[in-house]
C-alpha positions in Angstrom: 16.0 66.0 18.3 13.9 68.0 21.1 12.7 65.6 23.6 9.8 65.9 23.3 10.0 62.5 21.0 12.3 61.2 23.3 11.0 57.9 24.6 10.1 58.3 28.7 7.1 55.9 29.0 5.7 53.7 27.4 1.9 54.5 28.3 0.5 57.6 29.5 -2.1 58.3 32.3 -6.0 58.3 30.6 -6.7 61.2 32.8 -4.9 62.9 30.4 -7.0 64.0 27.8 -4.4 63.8 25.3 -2.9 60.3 26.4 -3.1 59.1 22.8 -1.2 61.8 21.5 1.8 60.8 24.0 1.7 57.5 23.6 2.0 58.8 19.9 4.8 60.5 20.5 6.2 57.6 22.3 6.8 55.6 19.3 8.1 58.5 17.0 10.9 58.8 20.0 11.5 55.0 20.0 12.1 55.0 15.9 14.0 57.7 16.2 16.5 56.5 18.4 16.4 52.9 17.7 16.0 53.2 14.0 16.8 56.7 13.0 19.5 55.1 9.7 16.4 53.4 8.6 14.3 56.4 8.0 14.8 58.5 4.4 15.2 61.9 4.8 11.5 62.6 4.1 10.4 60.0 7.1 13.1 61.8 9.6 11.4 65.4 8.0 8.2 63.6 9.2 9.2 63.6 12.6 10.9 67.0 13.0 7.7 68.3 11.0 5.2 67.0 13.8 7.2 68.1 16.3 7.1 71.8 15.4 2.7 71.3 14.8 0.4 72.8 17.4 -0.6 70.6 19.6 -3.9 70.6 18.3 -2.8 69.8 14.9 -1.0 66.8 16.3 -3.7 65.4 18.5 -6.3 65.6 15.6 -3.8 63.8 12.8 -3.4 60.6 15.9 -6.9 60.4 16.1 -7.2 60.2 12.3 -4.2 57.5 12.2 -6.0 55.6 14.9 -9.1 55.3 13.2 -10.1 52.9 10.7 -9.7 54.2 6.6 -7.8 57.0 5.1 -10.9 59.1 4.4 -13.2 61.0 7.3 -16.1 63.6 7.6 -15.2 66.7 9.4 -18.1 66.5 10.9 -17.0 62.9 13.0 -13.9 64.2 13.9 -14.8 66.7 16.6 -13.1 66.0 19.9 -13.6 68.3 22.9 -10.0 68.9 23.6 -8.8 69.3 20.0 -11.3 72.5 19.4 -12.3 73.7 16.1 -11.6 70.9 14.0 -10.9 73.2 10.9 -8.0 75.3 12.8 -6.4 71.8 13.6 -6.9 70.9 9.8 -5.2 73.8 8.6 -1.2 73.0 9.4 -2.0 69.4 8.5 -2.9 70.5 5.1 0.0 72.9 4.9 1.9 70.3 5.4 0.6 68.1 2.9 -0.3 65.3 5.1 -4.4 65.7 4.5 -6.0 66.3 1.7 -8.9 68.7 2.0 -11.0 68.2 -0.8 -9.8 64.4 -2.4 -11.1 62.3 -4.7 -13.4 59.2 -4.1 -14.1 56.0 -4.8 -18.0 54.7 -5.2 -17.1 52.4 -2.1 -15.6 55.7 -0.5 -19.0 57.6 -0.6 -20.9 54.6 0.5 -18.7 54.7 3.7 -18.9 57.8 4.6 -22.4 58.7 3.7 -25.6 58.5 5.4 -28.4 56.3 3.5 -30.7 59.3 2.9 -27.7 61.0 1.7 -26.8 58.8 -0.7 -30.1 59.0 -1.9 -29.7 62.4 -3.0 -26.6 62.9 -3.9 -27.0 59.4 -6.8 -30.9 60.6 -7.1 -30.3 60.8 -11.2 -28.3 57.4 -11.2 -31.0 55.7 -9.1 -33.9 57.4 -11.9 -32.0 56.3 -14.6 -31.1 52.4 -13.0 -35.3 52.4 -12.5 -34.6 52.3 -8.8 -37.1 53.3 -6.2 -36.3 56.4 -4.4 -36.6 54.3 -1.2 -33.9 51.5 -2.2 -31.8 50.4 0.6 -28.2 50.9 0.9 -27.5 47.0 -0.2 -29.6 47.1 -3.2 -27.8 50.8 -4.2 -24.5 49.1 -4.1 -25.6 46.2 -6.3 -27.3 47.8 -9.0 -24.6 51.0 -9.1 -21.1 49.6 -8.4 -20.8 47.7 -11.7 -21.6 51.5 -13.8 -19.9 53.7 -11.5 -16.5 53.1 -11.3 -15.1 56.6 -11.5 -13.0 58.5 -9.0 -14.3 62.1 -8.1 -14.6 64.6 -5.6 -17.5 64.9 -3.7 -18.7 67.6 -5.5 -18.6 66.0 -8.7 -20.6 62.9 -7.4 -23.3 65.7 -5.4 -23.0 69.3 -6.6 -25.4 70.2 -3.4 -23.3 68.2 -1.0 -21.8 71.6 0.6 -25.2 73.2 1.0 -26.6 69.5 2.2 -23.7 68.8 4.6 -23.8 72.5 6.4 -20.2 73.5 5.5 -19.3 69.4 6.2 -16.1 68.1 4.3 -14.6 65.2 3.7 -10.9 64.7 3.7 -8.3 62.4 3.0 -5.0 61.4 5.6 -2.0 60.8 3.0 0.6 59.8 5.9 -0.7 56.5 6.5 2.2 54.4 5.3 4.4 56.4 6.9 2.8 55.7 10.1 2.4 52.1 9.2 6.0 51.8 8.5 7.0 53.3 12.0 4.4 50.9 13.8 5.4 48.4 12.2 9.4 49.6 13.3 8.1 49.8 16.7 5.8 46.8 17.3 7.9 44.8 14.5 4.6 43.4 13.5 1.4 44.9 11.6 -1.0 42.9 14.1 -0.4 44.6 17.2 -1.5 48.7 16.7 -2.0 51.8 19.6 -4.8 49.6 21.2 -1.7 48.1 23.1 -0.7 51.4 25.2 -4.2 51.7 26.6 -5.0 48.3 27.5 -1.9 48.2 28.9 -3.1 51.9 31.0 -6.5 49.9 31.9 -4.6 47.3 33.6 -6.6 44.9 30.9 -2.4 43.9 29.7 0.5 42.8 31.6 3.6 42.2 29.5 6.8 40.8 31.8 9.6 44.0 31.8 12.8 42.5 29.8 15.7 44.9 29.5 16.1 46.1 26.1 19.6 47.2 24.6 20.6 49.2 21.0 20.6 46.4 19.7 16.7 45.6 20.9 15.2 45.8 17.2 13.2 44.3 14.8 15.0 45.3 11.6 18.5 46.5 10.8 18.3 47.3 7.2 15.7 49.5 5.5 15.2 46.9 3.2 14.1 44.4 6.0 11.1 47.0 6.6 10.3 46.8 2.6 9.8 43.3 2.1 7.5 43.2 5.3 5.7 45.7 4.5 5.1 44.1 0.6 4.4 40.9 1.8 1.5 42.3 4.6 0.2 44.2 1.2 0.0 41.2 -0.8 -1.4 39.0 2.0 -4.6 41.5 2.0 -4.4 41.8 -1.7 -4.7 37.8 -1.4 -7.6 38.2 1.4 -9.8 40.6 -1.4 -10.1 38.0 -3.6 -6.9 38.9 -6.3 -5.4 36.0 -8.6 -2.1 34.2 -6.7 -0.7 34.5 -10.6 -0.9 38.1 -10.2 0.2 38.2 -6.3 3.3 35.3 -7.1 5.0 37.3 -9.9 5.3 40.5 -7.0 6.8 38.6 -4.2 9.5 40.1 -2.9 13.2 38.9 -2.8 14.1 38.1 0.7 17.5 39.0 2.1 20.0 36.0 2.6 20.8 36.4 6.1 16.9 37.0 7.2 15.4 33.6 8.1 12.1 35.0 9.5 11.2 37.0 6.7 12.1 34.1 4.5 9.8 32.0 6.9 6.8 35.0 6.2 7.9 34.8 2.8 7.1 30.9 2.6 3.8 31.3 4.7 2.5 33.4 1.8 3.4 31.3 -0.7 1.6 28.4 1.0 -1.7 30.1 1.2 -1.4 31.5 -2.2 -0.9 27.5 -3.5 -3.7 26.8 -0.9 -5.4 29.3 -3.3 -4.7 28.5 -6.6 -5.2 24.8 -5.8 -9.1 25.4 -4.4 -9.3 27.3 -8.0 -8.2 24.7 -10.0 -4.5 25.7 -11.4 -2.7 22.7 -10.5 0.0 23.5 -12.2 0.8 26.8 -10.1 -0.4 25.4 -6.6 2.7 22.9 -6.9 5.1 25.6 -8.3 4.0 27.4 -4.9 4.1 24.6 -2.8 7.6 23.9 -3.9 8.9 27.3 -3.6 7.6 27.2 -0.1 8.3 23.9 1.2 12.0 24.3 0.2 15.1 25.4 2.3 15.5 26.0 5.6 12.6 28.8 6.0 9.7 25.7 4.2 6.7 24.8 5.0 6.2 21.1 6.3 2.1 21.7 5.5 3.7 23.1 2.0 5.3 20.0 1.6 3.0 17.4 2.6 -0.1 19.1 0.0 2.7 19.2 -3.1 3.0 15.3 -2.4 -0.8 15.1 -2.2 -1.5 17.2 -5.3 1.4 14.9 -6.9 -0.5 11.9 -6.1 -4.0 12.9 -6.8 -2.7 14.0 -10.7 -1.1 10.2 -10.7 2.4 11.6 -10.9 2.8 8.6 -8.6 7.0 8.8 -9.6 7.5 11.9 -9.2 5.5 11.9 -5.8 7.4 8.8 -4.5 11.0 10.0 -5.5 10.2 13.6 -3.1 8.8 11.2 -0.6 11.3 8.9 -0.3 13.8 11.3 0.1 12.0 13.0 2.5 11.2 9.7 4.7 15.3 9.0 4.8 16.0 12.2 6.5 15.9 13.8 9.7 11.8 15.1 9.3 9.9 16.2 11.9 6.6 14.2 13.5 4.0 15.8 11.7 5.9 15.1 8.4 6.5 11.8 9.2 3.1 10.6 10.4 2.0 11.8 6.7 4.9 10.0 5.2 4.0 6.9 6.2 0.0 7.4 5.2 1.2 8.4 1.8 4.3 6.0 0.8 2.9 2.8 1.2 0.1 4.1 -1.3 2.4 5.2 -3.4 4.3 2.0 -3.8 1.3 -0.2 -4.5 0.7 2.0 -7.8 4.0 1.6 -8.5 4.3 -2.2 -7.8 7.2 -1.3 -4.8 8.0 -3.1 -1.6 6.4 -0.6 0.7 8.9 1.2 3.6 8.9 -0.8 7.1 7.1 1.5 9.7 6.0 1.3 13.1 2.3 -0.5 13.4 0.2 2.2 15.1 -1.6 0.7 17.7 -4.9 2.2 19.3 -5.2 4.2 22.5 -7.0 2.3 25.4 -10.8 3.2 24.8 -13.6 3.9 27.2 -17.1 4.1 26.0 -19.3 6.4 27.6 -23.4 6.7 27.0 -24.4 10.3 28.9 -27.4 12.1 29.4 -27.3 14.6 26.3 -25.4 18.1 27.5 -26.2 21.0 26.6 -25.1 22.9 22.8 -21.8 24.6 24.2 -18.1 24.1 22.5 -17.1 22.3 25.5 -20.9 20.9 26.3 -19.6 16.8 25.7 -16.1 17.5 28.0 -17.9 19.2 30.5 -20.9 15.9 30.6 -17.5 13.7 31.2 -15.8 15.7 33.6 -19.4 15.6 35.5 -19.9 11.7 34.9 -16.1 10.2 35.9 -15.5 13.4 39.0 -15.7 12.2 42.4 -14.3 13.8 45.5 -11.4 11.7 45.9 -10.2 11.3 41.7 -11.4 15.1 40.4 -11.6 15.5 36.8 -10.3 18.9 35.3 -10.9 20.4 31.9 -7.2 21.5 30.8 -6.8 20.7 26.6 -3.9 22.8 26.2 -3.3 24.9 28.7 -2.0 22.3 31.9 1.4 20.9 30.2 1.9 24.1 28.6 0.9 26.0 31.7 2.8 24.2 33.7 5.9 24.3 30.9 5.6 28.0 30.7 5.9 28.7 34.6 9.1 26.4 34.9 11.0 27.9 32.0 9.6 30.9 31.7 13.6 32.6 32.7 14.7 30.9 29.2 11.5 32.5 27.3 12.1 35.8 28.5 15.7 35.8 28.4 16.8 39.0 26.8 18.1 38.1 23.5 19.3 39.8 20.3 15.7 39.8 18.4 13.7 38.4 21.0 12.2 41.5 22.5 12.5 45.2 21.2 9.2 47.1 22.8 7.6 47.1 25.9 4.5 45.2 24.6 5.9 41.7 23.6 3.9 38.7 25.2 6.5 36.6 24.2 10.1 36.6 22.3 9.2 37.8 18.6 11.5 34.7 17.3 9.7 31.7 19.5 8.6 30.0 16.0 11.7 30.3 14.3 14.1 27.3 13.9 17.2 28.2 16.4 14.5 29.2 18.9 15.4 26.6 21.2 19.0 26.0 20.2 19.9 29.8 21.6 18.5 29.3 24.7 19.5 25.6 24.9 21.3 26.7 28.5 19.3 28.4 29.7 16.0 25.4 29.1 18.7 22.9 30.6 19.0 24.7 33.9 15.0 25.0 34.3 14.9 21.3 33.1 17.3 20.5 35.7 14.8 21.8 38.3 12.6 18.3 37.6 15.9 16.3 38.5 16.6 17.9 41.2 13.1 17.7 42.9 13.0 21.6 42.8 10.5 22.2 40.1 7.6 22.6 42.3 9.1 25.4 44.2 10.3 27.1 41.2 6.9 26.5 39.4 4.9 28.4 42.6 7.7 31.2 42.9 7.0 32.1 39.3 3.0 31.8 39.8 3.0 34.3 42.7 5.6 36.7 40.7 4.2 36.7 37.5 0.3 36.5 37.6 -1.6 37.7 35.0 1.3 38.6 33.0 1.4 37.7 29.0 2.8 34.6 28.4 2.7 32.3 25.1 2.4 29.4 27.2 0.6 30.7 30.5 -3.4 30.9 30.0 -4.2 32.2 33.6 -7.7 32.1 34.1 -7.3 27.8 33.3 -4.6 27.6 36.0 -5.8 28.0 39.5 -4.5 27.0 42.5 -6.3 24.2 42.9 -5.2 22.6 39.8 -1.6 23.3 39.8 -1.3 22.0 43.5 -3.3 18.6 42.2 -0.9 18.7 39.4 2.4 19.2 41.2 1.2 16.3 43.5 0.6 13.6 40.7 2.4 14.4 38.0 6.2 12.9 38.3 8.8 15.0 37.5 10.1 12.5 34.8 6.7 12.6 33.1 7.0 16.7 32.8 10.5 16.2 32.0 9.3 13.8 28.9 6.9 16.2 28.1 8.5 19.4 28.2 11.5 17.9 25.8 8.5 17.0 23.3 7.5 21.1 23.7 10.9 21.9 22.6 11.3 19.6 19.4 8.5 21.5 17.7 7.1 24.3 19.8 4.5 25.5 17.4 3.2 22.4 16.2 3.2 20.4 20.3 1.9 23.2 22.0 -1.5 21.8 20.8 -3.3 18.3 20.7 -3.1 17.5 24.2 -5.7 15.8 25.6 -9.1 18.0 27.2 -9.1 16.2 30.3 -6.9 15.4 33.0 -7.8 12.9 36.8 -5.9 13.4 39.4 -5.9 10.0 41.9 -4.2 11.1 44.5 -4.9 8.3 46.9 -2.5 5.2 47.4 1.3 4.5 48.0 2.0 6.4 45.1 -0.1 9.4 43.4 -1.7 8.9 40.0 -3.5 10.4 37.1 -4.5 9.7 33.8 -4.8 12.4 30.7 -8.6 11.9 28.8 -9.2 12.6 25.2 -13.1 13.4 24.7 -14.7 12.6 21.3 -18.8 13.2 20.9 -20.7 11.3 18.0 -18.9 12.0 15.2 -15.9 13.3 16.2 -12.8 11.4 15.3 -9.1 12.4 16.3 -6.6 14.6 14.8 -3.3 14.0 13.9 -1.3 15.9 16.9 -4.1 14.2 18.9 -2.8 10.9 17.7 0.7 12.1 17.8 0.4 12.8 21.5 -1.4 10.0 22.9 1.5 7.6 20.9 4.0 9.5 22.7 2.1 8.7 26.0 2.3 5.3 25.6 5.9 5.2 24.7 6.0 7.2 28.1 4.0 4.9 30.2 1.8 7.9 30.6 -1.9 6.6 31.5 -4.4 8.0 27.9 -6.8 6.8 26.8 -9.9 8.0 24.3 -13.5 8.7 25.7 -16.0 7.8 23.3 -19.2 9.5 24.1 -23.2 8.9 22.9 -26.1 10.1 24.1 -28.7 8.0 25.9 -31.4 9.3 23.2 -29.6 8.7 20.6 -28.5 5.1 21.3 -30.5 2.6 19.5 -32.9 0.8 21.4 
């Protein structure tokens, strides 16, 4: 292959008025040489096709794959540096990859046309529906949509539209999935898109430079790319309102071997129980919860709704047998808190002993009555960061983003440690497979020798070196703008090193579900023999605490770490 669609850069300058186009051509070259077996002969054609296109023709189909829809006015496509948009049309058409005169949907012509347009063009449909000639566009939909549901050119729907439109057409791109399927090769994701290359360009994106290999890839068998792609379609198929009966009898088989796709593949089958139970089919919802609470890839929210479902039903049996299997093994903390809510119920129907547990006891408490702050999220925090702050104990908004912060910076050599499926574009704000289940267990090392830094006494040091080096760049675990100086010196100072250390191994049992539920504030008393602090959770009227909140502050007292709960009320609303 010419190299032109060889991979050089990974963003080009926007003083080039055809940056897009080589960022385009950027990710044809990385497919190409990354995942050139993957592509079918008329994919690779693709490819050698677009390469042999003026560069006109190019530049006008990117700026059609970068736009929102399939379908697009002539008329919105002009671009000073492309030229006549109809000689730039004309090898596209050839080639078969637009469509210059396609057929469209009732939803089609509302998009693209102009209110007064649509006016004409459905005039006889309006007379005949008793519709004023000055309807808006809302009331047009409503009252045509359920009549109209053919699929026509735009002649057929407005016989004047070329003498209306001045010589405007309307045409359709047919190459989207293709380009879909090599994003999503690229990216190995369908959320990230070209928006990446040029807020990368503005400076508006840092991503940390991790050497990538051959090897560096997302998928390795077409198949791989199939199932993705199905289950994206059949999430947004989901999203538009279609029945999870319909949507459950087309999921995919995942392969054997694959555990994040089989992890995707659960997710969906979560949210289309989630579904069917908020519809009322019962029956499915825990036939879907099962499927995706079970093996390795399940869903622990799967699981705990199926026993939830099972109990409100009164299969009280059933729902204890899964539950008590599930409480005698090896189950995670979120699992277990709900374990424990749900089994002794569950035995009290069924006239059982109930399981011995752990009493939970309360966090310390400190009752608060404040002026009334003002309507922001973070309006109650903010009134007791104001009230308990003095000059010598500061008080710091942090939630998530101190412990995590601070978390990210020490390991951040074992989160960007160039691993087989970790990282295979330059755009990756953190290793593709951080949620999956041997996450931590491949880098287990590699976390050891940055743990090792808190016994030591060296984890300061290493904490700042990585602060200076790595500023502003993406991180998972790093949220910049909440991580000044100020704090992370204030931090370093009171926080001991076998607190983080406790803390940081919590992280690592459950990264996804730990990384949140921390408490919103954090005071630093720095004065005495030895430096304190004490973590704050804030709750306004009303507010009560969540699980992983609960989850948290019980780990902090098995820790000896200083927590308590701020209950706040406001001075106006207090009775008398």
């Amino acid at each position: 292959m010419n190299s032109i669609l060889r991979p050089v850069s990974a963003t080009a300058s926007l003083d080039d008025p055809f940056y897009y186009l080589a960022n385009f051509r950027f990710v044809l070259g990385w497919v190409h040489e990354h995942h050139a077996e993957l592509l079918t002969a008329e994919e690779q054609g693709f490819l050698t096709t677009f390469e042999a296109l003026p560069q006109a023709a190019q530049a006008l189909l990117v700026r059609m794959v970068m736009r929102k829809g399939e379908h697009f006015r002539t008329g919105k496509l002009a671009y000073a540096e492309i030229g006549d948009v109809d000689r730039a049309l004309a090898p596209l058409a050839s080639a078969g990859w637009v469509e210059t005169d396609p057929a469209i949907s009732l939803a089609e012509l509302f998009r693209l046309l102009r209110l007064a347009e649509l006016r004409q063009a459905l005039a006889s449909e309006m007379a005949d529906a008793g519709l004023s000639s000055r309807a808006s566009k809302t009331v047009l939909w409503e009252t045509l949509q359920p009549h109209l549901s053919q699929v026509q050119r735009l002649t057929e729907w407005w016989p004047a539209a070329g003498k209306m439109l001045g010589g405007e057409r309307i045409v359709r791109l047919t190459v989207m999935p293709w380009c879909d399927r090599l994003r999503l090769m690229f990216f190995g994701n369908l959320r990230q898109d070209w928006a990446e290359f040029v807020l990368t360009e503005l400076g508006l994106q840092r991503f940390e430079q991790v050497e990538l290999t051959p090897g560096s890839r997302a998928f390795h068998r077409r198949e791989e790319v199939d199932v993705y792609l199905t289950l994206h379609e059949l999430r947004e198929r989901l999203e538009q309102g279609e029945s999870p009966e319909t949507l459950m009898a087309e999921m995919p088989v995942v392969p054997a071997e694959n555990t994040w796709l089989a992890q995707r593949r659960a997710r969906l089958a979560f949210l289309l129980g989630q579904t069917a139970e908020r519809g009322g089919q019962e029956t499915l919802a825990l036939r879907l919860y099962a499927e995706s609470g079970d093996g390795p890839a399940g869903q622990v929210e799967a699981r705990i709704r199926r026993l939830r479902l099972l109990e409100r039903r009164g299969e009280h049996r059933q729902a204890h047998a899964l539950a008590s299997r599930a409480w005698a093994s090896a189950v995670g903390e979120q699992e277990n808190q709900a374990l424990a809510r749900l089994l002794p119920r569950l035995c009290r129907r069924l006239g059982l002993a109930p399981p011995r547990r752990a009493v939970e006891s309360s966090p310390p408490r400190l009752d608060l009555c404040l002026p009334r702050a003002g309507e922001t999220p973070s309006g109650v925090e903010q009134a007791v960061v104001e009230h308990l702050s003095r000059p010598e104990a500061p008080v710091h908004y942090v939630e998530n983003t101190l412990l995590t912060g601070l978390f990210g910076l020490l390991c951040w050599p074992a989160l960007f440690a160039p691993l087989p499926g970790a990282f295979f574009h330059p755009f990756h704000s953190g290793p593709a497979d951080l949620y999956r289940d041997d996450f931590v267990a491949r880098r287990r090392e590699r976390f050891e020798r940055c743990l090792a830094c808190l016994d030591e006494g060296t984890h300061g040091e290493a904490i700042w070196r990585t602060w200076r080096e790595k500023h502003g760049v993406a991180s998972p675990f790093v949220f910049w703008e909440g991580l000044d100086e100020t704090l992370l010196e204030q931090a370093l100072a009171c926080i001991p090193a076998t607190h983080l250390r406790a803390c940081f191994e919590r992280l690592l049992s459950d990264l996804k579900t730990n990384r949140a539920g921390l408490p919103d504030l954090i005071q630093f008393l720095p004065g005495g023999a030895e430096p304190r602090y004490r973590m704050i959770e804030v709750k306004g009227p009303g507010d009560r605490l969540q699980d992983n909140q609960r989850r948290w502050l019980a780990f902090f007292r098995a820790q000896g770490i200083d927590a308590l709960v701020c209950h706040v009320t406001w001075q106006q609303d207090a009775a008398p």
